[in-house]
C-alpha positions in Angstrom: 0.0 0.0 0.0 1.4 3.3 -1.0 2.3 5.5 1.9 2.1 8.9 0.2 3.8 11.1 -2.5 6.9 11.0 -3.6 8.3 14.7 -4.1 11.4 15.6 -5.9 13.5 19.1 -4.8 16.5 19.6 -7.3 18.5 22.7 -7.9 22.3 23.3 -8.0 24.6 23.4 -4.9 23.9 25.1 -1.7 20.7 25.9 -3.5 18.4 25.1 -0.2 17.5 22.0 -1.1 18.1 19.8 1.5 17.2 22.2 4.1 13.8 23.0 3.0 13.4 19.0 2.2 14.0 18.0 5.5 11.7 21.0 7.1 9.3 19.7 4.6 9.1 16.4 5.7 8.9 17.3 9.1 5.7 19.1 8.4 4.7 16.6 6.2 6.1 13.4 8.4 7.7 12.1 5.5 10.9 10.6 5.3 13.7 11.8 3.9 16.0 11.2 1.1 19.4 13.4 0.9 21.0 11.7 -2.5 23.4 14.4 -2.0 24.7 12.5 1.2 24.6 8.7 -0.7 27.5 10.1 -3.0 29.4 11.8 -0.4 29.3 8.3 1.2 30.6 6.6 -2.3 33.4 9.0 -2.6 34.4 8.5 1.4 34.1 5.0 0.4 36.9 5.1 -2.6 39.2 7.0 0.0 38.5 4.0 3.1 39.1 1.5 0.4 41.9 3.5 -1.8 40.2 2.8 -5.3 41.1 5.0 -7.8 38.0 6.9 -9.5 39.2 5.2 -12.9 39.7 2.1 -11.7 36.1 0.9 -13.2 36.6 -3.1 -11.8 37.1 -1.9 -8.3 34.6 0.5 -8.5 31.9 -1.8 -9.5 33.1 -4.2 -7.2 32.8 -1.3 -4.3 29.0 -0.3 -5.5 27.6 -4.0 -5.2 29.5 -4.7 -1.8 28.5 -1.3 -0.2 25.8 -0.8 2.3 24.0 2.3 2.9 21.4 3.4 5.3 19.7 6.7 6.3 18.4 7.0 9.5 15.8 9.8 10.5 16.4 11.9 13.2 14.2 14.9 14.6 18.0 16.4 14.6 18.4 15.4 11.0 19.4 12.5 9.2 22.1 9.9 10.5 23.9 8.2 7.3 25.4 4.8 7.9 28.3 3.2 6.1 28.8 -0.3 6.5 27.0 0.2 9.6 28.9 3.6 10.7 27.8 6.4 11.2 29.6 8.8 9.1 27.5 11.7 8.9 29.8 14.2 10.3 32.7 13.0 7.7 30.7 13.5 4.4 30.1 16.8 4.9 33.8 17.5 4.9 35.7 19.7 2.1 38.3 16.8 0.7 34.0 14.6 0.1 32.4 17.9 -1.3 34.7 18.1 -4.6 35.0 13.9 -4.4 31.1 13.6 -4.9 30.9 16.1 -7.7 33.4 14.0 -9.1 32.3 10.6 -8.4 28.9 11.4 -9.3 29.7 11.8 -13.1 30.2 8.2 -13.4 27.9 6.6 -14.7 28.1 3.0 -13.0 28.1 5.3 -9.6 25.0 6.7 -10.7 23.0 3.7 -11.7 23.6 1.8 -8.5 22.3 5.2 -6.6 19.3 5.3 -8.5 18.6 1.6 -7.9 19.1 2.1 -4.7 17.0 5.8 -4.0 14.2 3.6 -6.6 14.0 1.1 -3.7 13.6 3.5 -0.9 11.1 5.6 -2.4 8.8 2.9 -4.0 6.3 3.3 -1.3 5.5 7.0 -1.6 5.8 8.9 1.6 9.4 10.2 0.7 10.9 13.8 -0.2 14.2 13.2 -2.0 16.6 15.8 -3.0 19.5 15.7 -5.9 20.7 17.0 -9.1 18.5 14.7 -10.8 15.5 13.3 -9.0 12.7 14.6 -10.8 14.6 13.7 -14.7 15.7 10.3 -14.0 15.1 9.3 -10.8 11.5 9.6 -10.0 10.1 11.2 -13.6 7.0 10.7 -12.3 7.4 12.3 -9.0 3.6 13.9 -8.0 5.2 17.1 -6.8 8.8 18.3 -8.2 10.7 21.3 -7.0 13.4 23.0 -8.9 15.8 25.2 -6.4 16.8 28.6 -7.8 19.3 31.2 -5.8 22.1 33.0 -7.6 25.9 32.2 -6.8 27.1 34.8 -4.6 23.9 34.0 -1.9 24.1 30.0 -2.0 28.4 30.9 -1.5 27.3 33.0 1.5 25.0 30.0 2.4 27.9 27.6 2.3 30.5 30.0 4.5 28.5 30.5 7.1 27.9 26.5 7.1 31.2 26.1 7.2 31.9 29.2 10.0 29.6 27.6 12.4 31.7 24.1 12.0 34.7 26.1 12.9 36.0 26.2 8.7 37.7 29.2 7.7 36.6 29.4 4.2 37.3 32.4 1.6 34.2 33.4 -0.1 35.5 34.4 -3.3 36.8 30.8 -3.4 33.5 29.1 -2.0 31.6 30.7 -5.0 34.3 29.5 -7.6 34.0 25.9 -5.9 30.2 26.6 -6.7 30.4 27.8 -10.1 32.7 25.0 -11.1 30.1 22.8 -9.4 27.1 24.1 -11.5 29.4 23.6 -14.8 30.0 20.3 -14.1 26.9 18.9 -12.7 24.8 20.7 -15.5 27.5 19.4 -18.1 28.1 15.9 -17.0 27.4 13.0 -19.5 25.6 10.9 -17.3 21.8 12.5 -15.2 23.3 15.9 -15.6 21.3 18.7 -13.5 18.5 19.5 -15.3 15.2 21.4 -14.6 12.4 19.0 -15.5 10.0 20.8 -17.6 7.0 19.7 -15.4 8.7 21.2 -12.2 7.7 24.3 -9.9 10.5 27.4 -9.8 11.2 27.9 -6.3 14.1 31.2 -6.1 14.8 31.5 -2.8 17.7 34.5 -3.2 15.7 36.3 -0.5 13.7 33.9 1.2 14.1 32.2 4.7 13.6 28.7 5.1 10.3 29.0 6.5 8.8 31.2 3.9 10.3 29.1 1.2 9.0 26.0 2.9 5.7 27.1 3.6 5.5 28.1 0.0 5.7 24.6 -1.3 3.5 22.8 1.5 1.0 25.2 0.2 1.4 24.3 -3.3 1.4 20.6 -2.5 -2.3 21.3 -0.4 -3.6 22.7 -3.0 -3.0 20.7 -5.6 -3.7 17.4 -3.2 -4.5 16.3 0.3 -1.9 14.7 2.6 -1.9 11.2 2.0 
C-alpha cells in the first residue's frame, strides 16, 4: 500500500534543497532522502578502500558490496556506512569536490538510483539531488526546482562552514560553486537539469520557513496529505 507522494527538490549546490526538504518532511512526516549524502558516502568510500575513480573493476566491485542506510532523526538525518555512522565525515571539504566528481560516473550513478528507486517505492518520501525529478522519480507527483544566484548559495555555504569552525574564503567558496554548476549541469551521465514539469522555487531572499511554507501550500492545493 502506497504511503504517500513521492516529491522531488532539485536545484544546483547550496541551493536550499536539502534544508527546505528536511523541514518539509517534518511538516509533512515524510521521510527523507538526501541523495546528495549517498555520494558523499561513495566518494568517502573510494578514499576508506583507496580505489582510484578510474579504476572501473574496483569500482563496480565497491558499489555491489557497499551498504548504505539513512536513519531519520528529529535532529536530522544519521547516514550509515557499513554500519557507521559517518555523517559528520561526508560533509567535509576533501567529500564535497570527491562527490561532484564521483557522481559523473555513470556506473556510480545507476547503482544510486537503484538504490533511492527502492527506498522511495512506497510513496511517503521527499528526495533531493541534481536529478530526481529527470531520471530518478520522472514521475514524482510534486517536483521542486531550487533557484538562488551564486554569490547567496556561496554565503550559504560559508557561514555553514563558519559555524563548523571552517575558515573558508568566499570568493573561493563561490568558484567551488560555479565549477560545481558547470560540471553537474554538463556531465554525461543525469546531468542537473530542470524538468519541464517542475515548480520554480528562487529562494535568493527567502528564509527557510517562507520558502517551505510556500511549497507545502502548493502541495495542499494541488492534493490532500496522504
Amino acid at each position: 500500500m502506497r504511503k504517500g507522494f513521492v516529491i522531488a527538490i532539485d536545484g544546483p549546490a547550496a541551493s536550499g534543497k536539502s534544508t527546505t526538504a528536511r523541514e518539509l518532511a517534518k511538516e509533512m512526516q515524510y521521510i527523507y532522502i538526501d541523495t546528495g549524502a549517498m555520494y558523499r558516502a561513495c566518494g568517502l568510500q573510494t578514499i576508506l578502500k583507496e580505489i582510484r575513480l578510474d579504476d572501473t573493476k574496483a569500482l563496480e566491485t565497491m558499489l555491489m558490496m557497499i551498504s548504505i542506510r539513512i536513519e531519520y532523526s528529529p535532529a536530522g538525518n544519521h547516514l550509515y556506512l557499513d554500519g557507521k555512522d559517518v555523517t559528520e565525515r561526508i560533509r567535509e571539504a576533501d567529500i564535497t569536490r570527491l562527490a561532484s566528481e564521483i557522481a559523473v560516473i555513470k556506473i556510480v550513478r545507476e547503482r544510486m538510483v537503484e538504490l533511492q528507486r527502492e527506498m522511495g517505492k512506497d510513496g511517503g518520501v521527499i528526495m533531493d539531488g541534481r536529478d530526481i525529478g529527470t531520471v530518478v522519480f520522472p514521475d514524482a507527483d510534486f517536483k521542486f526546482f531550487m533557484i538562488a544566484d551564486a554569490r547567496t548559495r556561496a554565503k550559504r555555504r560559508w557561514l555553514e562552514a563558519k559555524e563548523k569552525g571552517e575558515i573558508l574564503d568566499l570568493e573561493e567558496v563561490e568558484k567551488e560553486l560555479l565549477w560545481r554548476d558547470k560540471n553537474d549541469s554538463t556531465r554525461e551521465h543525469s546531468p542537473l537539469k530542470r524538468a519541464k514539469d517542475a515548480i520554480d522555487i528562487d529562494n535568493s531572499s527567502l528564509t527557510i520557513q517562507q520558502q517551505t511554507g510556500l511549497m507545502s501550500n502548493i502541495i495542499k492545493r494541488g492534493k490532500i496529505y496522504v
